[in-house]
N, C-alpha and C positions, 0 to 999 in steps of 0.2 A: 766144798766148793773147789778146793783145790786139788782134788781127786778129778775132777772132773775137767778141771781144767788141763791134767795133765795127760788125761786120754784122749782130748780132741788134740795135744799137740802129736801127742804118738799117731793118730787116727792121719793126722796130715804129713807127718813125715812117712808114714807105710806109702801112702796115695804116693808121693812124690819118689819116693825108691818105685813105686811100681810103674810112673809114668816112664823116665830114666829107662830102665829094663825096656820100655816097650819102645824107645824113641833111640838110645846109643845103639849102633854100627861095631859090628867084631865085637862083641862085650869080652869074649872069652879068648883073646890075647894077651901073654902076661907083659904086664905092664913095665918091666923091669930088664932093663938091657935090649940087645937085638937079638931078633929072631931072624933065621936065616932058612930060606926056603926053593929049594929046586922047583924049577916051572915047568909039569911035565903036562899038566893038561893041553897046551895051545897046539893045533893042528892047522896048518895052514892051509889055506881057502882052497878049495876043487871048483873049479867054472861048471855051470850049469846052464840048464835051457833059462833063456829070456836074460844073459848076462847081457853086456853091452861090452865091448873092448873097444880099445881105440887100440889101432896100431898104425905104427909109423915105421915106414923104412927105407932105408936108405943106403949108399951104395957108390963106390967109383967111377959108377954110370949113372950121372944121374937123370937123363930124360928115361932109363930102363927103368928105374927106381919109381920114376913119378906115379904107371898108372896104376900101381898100388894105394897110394896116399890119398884122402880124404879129400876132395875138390877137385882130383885130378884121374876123375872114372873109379877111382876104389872105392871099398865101400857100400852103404845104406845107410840112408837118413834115420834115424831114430822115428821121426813126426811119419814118415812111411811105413814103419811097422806096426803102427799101434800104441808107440810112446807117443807118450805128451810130453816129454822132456827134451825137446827138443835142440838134442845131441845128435853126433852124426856118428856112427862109427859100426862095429860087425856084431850082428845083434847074432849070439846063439839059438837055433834053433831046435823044435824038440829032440830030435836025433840026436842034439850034440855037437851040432855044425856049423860052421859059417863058410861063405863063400867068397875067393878071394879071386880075380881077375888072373886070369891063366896058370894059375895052382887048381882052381877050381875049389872043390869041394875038401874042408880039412877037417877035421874030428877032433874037437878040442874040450866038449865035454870029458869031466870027469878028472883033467890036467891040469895041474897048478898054471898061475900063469908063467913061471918060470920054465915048467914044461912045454908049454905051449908055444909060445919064444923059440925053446928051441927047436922044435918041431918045423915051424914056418919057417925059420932058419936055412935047415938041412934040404926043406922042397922048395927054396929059392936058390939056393947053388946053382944048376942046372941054368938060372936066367940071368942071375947078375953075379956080377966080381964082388967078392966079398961084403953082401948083405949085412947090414946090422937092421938087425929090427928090436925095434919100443913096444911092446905091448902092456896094458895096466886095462883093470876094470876100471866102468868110470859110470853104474848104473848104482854104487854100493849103496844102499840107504837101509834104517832102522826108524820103525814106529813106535813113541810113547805117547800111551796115553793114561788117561785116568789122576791120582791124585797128587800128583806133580807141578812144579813151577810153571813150568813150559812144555806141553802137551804140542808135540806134532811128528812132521816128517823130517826125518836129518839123513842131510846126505853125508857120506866118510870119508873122507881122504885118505890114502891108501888100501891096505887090507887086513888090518889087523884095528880093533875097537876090544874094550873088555865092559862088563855088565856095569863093572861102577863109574867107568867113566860117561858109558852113554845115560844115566842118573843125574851125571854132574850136568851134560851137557843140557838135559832137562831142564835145570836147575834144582834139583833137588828133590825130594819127596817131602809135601808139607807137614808138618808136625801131625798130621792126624792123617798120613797115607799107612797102611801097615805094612811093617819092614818085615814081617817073620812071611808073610805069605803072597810075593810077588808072583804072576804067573809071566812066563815065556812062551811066545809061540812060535813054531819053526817048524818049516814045510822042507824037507826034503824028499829028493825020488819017488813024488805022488804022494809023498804020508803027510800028515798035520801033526807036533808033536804039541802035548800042555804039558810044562816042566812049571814046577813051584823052586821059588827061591828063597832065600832066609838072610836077610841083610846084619842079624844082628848076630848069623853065626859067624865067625872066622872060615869058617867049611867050605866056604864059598869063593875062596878063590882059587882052593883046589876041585871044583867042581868042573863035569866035561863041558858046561855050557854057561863056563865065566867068559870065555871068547865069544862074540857075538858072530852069527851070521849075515849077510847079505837079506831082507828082507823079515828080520826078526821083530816081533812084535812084545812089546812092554805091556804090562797094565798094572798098575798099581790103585789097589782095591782101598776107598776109604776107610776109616775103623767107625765103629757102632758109635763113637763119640760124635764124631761130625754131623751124626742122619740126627741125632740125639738135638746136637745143638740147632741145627733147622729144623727140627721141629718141635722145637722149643720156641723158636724166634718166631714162627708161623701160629703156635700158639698165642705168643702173647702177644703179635700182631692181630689175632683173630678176636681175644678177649678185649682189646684196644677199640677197634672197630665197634665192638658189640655195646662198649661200655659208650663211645661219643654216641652211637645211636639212640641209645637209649637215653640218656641226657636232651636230645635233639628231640625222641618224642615227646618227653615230660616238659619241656621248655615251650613245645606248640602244644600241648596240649592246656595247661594251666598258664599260657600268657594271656 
């Protein structure tokens, strides 16, 4: 008896080291002291077709400055391009472009926004005294879905997000999402990329695609537990059922 009892304690401690394993984040970081780590993956953001920018500028002239600036002839609507976000500001186009009231046409795919800045800069000289201009994305958003806290659209405040913060922002992956096999998806230059992630390896934050992009898509795949546990629950609701009906015959049948 005691033989036996002492296999089903083993039998439940293996199960519960092997939940652990499947549920802890970085498992293989030594736990002892700091580890110190050079951040070379992060690449800052390039503008692309369908960004949105907002730029602002301004100037020791300031009615010259104005017809630049959003309310005052510069600009496009967002709700006029085809967003529903309805934001106002220089929506990139496929070439790469947006257009700006007597610069005309400027080329700003493929340029950081700090490039780009200074771009519009250098071909505003020519109209105003010492131009300063603001520019920032302001379309940035990232999709989660799947077996997460909070499944949706998140928009980002500045230009930099990393994988496990937009997780957090989810609120988390629920004890039965799987961490070893996250998929990413990300459209660049006409392609669709499917990258897999591994939440429980440390690997992962040196990997190229711990930075997230502008339009990246989350999904986090439930584990065979949970489809297990509905339908288990579906079972024994269906066996439930079956069993009050059949009570329900025999009850009209012999009253």
């Amino acid at each position: 008896m005691k033989n036996h009892i002492y296999f089903l304690l083993l039998m439940l401690l293996f199960c519960s080291c092997k939940g652990y394993k499947q549920v802890a984040y970085f498992q293989d970081l030594n736990k002892d002291g700091v580890i110190n780590q050079e951040i070379k993956n992060y690449t800052t953001l390039k503008l692309q077709k369908d960004d949105l920018l907002s730029i602002s500028i301004s100037s020791i002239e300031p009615k010259a400055a104005a017809v630049y600036n959003i309310g005052n002839g510069g600009g496009v609507s967002a709700v006029g391009m085809g967003s529903s976000s309805g934001q106002d500001g220089y929506l990139i186009d496929e070439n790469g472009e947006i257009q700006i009231p007597t610069l005309g046409t400027v080329k700003v795919g493929g340029l950081t926004t700090s490039e780009a800045k200074i771009l519009i800069t250098k071909k505003l000289v020519p109209f105003l005294g010492n131009p300063v201009v603001n520019l920032k994305l302001i379309n940035f958003k990232i999709s989660i879905l799947g077996d997460v806290g909070a499944p949706g659209v998140y928009p980002i405040q500045g230009e930099r997000i990393s994988f496990v913060e937009a997780i957090s922002k989810a609120g988390d992956l629920n004890i039965s999402g799987l961490r070893k096999n996250i998929l990413l998806v990300r459209e660049t230059d006409g392609a669709r990329k499917f990258i897999r992630l591994d939440l429980n390896d440390k690997d992962i934050f040196n990997s190229p695609y711990y930075y997230l992009q502008p339009n990246d898509v989350i999904y986090v795949q439930p584990s065979n537990s949970k489809y297990a546990a509905v339908d288990n629950t579906t079972r024994n609701i269906s066996f439930a059922l079956s069993g009050i009906s059949l009570l329900l015959v025999l009850f009209t049948t012999f009253k």
